[in-house]
C-alpha positions, 0 to 999 in steps of 0.5 A: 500500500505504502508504494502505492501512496509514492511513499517508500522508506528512503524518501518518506520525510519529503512526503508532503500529502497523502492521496487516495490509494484507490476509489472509496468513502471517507468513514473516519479523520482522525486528525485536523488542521495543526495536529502533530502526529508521528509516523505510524499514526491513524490519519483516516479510515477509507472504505473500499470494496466494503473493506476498511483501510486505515491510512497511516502517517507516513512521516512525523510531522503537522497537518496542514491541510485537510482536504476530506470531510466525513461521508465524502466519496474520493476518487483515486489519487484525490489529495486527502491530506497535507503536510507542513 
């Protein structure tokens, strides 16, 4: 999943926003605009397939953006989040 998002463990502190990985619903966002959160941290829950994927922080870091609300549809590789 982790390529699949661009992120690979050589460059994952230059990553700047996380995009979708593949169509789905937004069933939860676990952080906001100013959060801190450390690599490894939950940031969303996306909806495919009936299946729920946890989308993880890629990197340590702040939230600069959130593109997403609850309940919204997203198409693959729509910006989600966006880090400082």
């Amino acid at each position: 999943l982790l390529q699949q998002l661009g992120i690979n463990t050589k460059s994952s502190s230059a990553i700047h926003s996380i995009k979708a990985p593949m169509p789905g619903l937004i069933i939860n966002v676990s952080v906001s605009v100013g959060d801190e959160v450390k690599k490894g941290d939950p940031l969303l829950i996306l909806e495919a397939m009936k299946m729920e994927n946890v989308i993880k922080s890629p990197r340590d870091g702040k939230i600069k953006k959130v593109n997403i609300q609850l309940k919204q549809p997203v198409e693959k590789n729509q910006m989600l989040l966006e880090f400082e």
